[in-house]
C-alpha positions as CSV (number, residue, x, y, z in Angstrom):
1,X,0.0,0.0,0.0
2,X,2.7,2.5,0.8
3,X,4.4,1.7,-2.5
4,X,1.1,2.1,-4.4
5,X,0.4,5.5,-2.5
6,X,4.2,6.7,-3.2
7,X,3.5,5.6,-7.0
8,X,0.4,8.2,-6.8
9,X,2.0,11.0,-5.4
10,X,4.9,10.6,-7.7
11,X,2.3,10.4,-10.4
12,X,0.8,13.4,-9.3
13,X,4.1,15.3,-8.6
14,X,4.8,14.8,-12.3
15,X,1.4,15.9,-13.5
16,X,1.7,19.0,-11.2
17,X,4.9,19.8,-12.7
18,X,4.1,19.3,-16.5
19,X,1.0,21.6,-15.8
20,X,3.3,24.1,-14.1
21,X,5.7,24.1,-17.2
22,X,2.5,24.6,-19.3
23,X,1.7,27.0,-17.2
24,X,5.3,28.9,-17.6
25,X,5.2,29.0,-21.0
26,X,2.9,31.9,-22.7
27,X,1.8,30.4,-25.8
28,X,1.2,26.8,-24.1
29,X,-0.3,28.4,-21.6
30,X,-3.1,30.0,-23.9
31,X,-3.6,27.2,-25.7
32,X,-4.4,25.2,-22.8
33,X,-6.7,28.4,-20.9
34,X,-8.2,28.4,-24.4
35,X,-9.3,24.5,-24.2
36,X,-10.8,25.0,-20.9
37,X,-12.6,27.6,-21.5
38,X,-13.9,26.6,-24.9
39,X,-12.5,29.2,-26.9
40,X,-13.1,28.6,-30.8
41,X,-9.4,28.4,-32.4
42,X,-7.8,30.0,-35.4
43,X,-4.8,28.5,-36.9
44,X,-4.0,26.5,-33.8
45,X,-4.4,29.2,-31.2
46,X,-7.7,30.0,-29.3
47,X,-8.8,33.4,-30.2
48,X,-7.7,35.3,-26.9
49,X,-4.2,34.3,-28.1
50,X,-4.8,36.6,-31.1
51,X,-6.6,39.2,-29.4
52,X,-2.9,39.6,-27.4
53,X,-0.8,39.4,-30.3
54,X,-3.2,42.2,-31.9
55,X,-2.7,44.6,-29.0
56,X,0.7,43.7,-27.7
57,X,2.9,41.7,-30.7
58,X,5.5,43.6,-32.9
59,X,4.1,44.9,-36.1
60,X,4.2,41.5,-38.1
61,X,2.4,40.1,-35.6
62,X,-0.2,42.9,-35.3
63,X,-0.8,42.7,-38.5
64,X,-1.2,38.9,-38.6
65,X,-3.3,38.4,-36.1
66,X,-5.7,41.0,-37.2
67,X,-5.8,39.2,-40.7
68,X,-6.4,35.6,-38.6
69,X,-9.1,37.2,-36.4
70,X,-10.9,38.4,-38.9
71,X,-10.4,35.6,-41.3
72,X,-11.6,33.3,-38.5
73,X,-15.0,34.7,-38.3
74,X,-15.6,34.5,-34.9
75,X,-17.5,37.0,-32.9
76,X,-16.2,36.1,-29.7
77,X,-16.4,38.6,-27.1
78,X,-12.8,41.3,-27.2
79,X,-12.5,40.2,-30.6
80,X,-14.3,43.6,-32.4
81,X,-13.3,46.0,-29.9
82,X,-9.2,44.6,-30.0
83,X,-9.9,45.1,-33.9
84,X,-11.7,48.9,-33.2
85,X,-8.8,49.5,-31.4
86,X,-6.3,48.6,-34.2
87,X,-7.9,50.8,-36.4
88,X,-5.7,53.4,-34.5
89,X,-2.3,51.7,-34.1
90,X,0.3,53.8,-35.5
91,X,1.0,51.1,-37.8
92,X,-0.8,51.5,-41.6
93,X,-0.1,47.9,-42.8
94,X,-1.9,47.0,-38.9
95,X,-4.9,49.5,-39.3
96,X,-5.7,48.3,-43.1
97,X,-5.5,44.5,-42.1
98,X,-7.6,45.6,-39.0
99,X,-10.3,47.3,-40.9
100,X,-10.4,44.4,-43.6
101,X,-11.3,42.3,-39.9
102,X,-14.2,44.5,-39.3
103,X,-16.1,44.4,-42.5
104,X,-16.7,40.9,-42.0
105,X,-18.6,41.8,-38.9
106,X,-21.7,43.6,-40.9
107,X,-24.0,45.9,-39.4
108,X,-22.3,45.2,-35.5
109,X,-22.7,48.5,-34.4
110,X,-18.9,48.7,-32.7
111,X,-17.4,47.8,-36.2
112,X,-19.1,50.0,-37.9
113,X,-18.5,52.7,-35.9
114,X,-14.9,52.2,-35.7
115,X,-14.9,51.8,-40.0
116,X,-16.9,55.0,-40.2
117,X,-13.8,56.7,-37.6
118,X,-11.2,55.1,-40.4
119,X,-12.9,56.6,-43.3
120,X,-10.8,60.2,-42.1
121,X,-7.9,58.0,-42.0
122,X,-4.2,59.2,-43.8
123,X,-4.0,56.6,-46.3
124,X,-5.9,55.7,-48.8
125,X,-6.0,52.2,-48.5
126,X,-7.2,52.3,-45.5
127,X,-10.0,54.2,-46.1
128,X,-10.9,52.3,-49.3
129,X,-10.9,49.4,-47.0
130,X,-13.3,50.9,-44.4
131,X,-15.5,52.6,-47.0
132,X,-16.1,49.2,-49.0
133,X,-17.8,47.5,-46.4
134,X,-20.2,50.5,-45.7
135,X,-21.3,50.5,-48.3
136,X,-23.4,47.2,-47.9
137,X,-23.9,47.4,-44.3
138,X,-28.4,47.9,-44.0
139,X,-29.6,49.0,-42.6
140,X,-27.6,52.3,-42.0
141,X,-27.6,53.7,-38.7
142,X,-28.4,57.9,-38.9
143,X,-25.1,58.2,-37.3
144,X,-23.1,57.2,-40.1
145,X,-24.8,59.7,-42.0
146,X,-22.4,62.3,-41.4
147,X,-18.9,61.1,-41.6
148,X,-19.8,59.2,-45.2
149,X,-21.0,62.4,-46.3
150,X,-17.8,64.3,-45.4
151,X,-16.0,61.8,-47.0
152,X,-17.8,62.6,-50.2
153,X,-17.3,65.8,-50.1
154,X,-13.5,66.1,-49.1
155,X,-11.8,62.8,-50.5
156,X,-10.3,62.5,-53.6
157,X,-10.7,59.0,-54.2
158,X,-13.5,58.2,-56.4
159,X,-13.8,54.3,-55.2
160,X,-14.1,55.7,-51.6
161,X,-16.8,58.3,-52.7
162,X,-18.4,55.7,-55.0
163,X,-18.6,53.3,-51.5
164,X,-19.7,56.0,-49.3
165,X,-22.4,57.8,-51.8
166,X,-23.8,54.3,-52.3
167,X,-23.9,53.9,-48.4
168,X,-26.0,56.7,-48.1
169,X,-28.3,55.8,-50.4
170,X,-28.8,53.0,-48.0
171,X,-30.0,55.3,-45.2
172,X,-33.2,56.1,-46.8
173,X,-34.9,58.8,-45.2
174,X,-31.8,59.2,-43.0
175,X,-29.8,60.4,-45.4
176,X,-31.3,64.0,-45.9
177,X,-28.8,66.3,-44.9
178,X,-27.1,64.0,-48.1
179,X,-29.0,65.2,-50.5
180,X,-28.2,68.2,-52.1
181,X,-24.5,67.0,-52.3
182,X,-25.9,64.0,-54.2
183,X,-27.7,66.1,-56.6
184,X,-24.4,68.7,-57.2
185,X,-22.5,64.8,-57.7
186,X,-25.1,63.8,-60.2
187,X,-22.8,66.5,-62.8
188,X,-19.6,64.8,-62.6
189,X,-18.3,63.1,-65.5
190,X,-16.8,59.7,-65.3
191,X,-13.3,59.5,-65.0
192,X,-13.2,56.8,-67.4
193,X,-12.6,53.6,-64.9
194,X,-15.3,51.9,-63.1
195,X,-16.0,54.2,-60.6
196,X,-18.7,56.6,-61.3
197,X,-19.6,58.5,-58.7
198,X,-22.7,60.4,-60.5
199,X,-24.4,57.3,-60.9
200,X,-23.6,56.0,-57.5
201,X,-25.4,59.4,-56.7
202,X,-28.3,58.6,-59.0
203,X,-28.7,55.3,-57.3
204,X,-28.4,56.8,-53.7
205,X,-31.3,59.4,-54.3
206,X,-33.6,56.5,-56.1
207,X,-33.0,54.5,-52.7
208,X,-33.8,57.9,-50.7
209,X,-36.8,58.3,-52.5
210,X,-40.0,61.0,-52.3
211,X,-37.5,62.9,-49.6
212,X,-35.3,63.7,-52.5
213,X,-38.1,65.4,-54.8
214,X,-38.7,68.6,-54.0
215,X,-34.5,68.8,-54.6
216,X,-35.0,67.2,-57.9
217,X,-38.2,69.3,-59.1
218,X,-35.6,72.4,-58.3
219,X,-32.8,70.3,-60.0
220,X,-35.2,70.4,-63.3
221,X,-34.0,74.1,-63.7
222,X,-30.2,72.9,-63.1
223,X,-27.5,75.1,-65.7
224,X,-25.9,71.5,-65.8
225,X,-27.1,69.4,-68.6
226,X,-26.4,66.1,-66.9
227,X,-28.1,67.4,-63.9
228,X,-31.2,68.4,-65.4
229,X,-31.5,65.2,-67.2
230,X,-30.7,62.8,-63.6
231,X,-33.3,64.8,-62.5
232,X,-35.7,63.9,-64.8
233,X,-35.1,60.8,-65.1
234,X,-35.2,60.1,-61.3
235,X,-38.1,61.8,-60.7
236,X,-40.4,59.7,-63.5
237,X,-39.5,56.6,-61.2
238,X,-40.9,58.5,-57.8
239,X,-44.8,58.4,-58.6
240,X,-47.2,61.2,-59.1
241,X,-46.1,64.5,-59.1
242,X,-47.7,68.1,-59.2
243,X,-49.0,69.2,-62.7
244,X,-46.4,71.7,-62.5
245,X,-44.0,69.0,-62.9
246,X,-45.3,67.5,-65.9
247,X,-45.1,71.0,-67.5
248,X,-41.6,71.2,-66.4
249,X,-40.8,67.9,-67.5
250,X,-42.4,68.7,-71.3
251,X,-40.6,72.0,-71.2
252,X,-37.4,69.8,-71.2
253,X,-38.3,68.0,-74.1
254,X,-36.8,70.6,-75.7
255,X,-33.8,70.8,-74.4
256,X,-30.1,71.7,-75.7
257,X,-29.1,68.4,-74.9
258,X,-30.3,65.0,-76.0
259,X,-30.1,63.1,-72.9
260,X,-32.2,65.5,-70.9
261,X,-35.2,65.1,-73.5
262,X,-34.8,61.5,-73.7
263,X,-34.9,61.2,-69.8
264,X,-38.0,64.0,-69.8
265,X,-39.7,61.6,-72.3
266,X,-39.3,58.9,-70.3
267,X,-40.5,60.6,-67.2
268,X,-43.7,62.1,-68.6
269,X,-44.7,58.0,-70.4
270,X,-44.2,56.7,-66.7
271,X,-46.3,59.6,-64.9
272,X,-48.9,60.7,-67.1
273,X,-48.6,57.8,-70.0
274,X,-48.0,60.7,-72.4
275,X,-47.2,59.4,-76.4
276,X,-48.0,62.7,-78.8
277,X,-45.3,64.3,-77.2
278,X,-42.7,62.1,-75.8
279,X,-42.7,58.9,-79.0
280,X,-41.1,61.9,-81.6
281,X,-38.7,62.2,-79.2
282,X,-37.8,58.6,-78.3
283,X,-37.5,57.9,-81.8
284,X,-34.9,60.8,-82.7
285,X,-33.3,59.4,-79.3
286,X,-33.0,55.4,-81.1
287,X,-30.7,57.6,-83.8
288,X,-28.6,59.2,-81.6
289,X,-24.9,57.9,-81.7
290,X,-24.6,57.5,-77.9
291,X,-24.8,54.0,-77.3
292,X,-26.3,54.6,-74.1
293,X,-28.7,56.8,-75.1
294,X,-30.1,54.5,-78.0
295,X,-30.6,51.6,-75.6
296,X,-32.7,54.2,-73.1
297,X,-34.9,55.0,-75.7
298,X,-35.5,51.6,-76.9
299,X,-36.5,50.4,-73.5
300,X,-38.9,53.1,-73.0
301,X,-40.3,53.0,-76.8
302,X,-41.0,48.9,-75.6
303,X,-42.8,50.4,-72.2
304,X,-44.9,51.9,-74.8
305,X,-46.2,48.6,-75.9
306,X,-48.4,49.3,-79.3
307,X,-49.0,52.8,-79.1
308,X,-45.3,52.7,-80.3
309,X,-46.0,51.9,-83.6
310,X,-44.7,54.7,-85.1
311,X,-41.5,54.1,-84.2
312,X,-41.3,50.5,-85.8
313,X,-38.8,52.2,-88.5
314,X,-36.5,52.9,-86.6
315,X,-36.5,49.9,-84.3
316,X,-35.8,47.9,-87.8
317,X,-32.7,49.6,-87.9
318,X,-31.6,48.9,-84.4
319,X,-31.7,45.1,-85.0
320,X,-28.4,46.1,-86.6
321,X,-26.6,47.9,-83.4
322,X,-23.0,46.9,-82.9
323,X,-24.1,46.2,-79.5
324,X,-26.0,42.8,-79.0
325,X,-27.9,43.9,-76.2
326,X,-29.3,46.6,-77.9
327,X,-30.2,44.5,-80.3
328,X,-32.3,42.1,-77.8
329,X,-33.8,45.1,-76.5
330,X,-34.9,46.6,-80.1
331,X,-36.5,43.4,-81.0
332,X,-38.1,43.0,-77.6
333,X,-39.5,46.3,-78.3
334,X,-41.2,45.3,-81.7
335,X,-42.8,42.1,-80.3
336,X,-43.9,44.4,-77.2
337,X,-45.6,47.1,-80.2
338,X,-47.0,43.4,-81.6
339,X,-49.0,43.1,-84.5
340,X,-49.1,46.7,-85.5
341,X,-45.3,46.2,-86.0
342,X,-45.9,43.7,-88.9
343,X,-43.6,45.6,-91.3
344,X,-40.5,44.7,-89.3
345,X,-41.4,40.8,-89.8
346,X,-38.3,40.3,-92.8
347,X,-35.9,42.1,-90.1
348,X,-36.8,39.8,-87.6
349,X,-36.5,37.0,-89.4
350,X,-33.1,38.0,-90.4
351,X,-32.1,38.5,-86.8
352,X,-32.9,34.7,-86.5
353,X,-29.2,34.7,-87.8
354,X,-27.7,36.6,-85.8
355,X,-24.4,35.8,-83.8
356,X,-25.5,36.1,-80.1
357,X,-28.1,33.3,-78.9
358,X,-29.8,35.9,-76.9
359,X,-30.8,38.1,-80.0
360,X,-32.0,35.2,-81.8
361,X,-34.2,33.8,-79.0
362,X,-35.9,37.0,-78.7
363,X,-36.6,37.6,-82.3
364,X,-38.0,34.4,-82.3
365,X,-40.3,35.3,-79.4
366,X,-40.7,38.5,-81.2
367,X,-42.1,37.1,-84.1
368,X,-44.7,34.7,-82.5
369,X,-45.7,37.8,-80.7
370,X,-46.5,40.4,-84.1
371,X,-48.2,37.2,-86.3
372,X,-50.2,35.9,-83.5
């Protein structure tokens, strides 16, 4: 018996002592705290081991762990506020890897908070990595209202004002104190890349709705061209509006500038179904040799449906657009007008040819549509 008992205690002893080593030792010693307490684990190490290396490591391992915690997922309790706090370490690489973490936390209030802070930081990458995120967090608190729209307004960077103006459009109603800024963006001209910040504006006031129309009744009236046709063009998807709107509106189907009466055309068809006026000018806006343009005015022409026919000519010669999609939509538009556009029936038919799959399934459904 005493041998058994001395085999225990030595048994015990050595336990005691491995546990002490563990114990001793910082990294085993989190791993093993992080068992116990059932912490979830990220390459190896529970997450409180990361959560230290984020606030107390050397830059590398800043860095790193901010890229593990967010990578990991996890929303484990420290793990967004050690990340908030990173977005402050003196550190750039740290801060951008740290505000990369956040946007995988979505609308949680903390991490969106500390990306809205980052938006005014001094480098651009790390504000393009906060405003990205932003941009798809809904629904927007009122709060963030105010830095996004600063950032519009003072950064250079048109991806970061493309993320934040499309953030706003996300606060809806919130957004107010946004709008006339949006509505002086809605003049820019592209800068030739994929950021386009006047149509992120155009977006954001469709998505901020009746607040914005009083603004973009006054914006009808705009010296800028492009402004005066956003305007238009908004308001005809915003529901009724005064009479003295629609007068407005056919006053700009005059205008200097083709896009404005194309957009004013579409406008008055959606809010007062208005053809007399508004077909002449779709139709002269189907010749026009801005691709963009042509393919506006064939969609609304098809809206039309067969009080269109008029403009069945000129349709015909769409089917031969460089562009395939404006193509599709010209012969969508003829089987729309149906059989009162029975005089585009040998186009059509030709179109069966045609390289793009697309085009050819439509003309065919085209075609059943005009000889039915």
């Amino acid at each position: 018996m005493k041998v058994r008992a001395r085999l225990v205690t030595g048994v015990l002893a050595l336990l005691a002592a491995g546990v002490g080593v563990v114990l001793a030792v910082p990294v085993w010693r989190s791993g093993l705290l992080g068992r116990i307490r059932g912490e979830p684990f990220a390459e190896g190490w529970p997450v409180s081991h990361w959560v230290d290396a984020l606030r107390a490591g050397n830059d590398a391992d800043r860095a790193h762990a901010a890229h593990v915690l967010g990578e990991s997922g996890t929303d484990a309790p420290g793990v967004v506020p050690a990340l908030a706090g990173a977005t402050k370490d003196e550190n750039p690489v740290v801060r951008r890897h740290a505000v990369a973490a956040l946007a995988r936390f979505g609308a949680n209030p903390d991490a969106v908070a500390a990306l809205l802070g980052a938006l005014k930081d001094g480098e651009r990458p790390v504000r393009q990595e906060a405003a990205r995120p932003l941009a798809q967090v809904r629904p927007l608190p009122s709060e963030a209202v105010r830095p996004l729209l600063e950032a519009v307004q003072s950064d250079h960077d048109p991806f970061i004002r493309v993320f934040s103006i499309t953030a706003l459009g996300h606060a809806g109603d919130r957004a107010t104190d946004a709008i006339s800024t949006l509505i002086e963006v809605l003049k820019e001209q592209a800068g030739g890349g994929p950021a386009d910040p006047s149509a992120a504006a155009m977006q954001a006031l469709a998505e901020i709705g009746s607040t914005a129309r009083p603004a973009l009744i006054a914006a009808l009236d705009s010296r800028d061209a492009r402004t005066r046709a956003a305007a238009a063009g908004l308001l005809g998807g915003m529901g009724p509006v005064p009479p003295a709107v629609l007068d407005a509106l056919e006053q700009l189907l005059k205008d200097p500038d083709r896009a404005g009466q194309v957009q004013a055309a579409t406008a008055l068809w959606k809010l007062d179904r208005r053809v007399r006026t508004t077909l002449p000018v779709l139709i002269e806006g189907v010749a026009d040799q801005n691709p963009l343009l042509r393919s506006q005015a064939v969609e609304a022409i098809a809206a039309m449906g067969p009080e269109a026919a008029p403009a069945v000519p000129a349709l015909v010669v769409v089917l031969r657009d460089e562009n395939f999609m404006t193509r599709r939509a010209a012969a969508a538009a003829l089987g729309r007008i149906g059989p009162a556009a029975r005089e585009a029936l040998p186009a059509l038919r030709a179109v069966l040819q045609d390289e793009e799959p697309d085009v050819r399934r439509q003309a065919a459904e085209s075609l059943k549509a005009i000889e039915a």
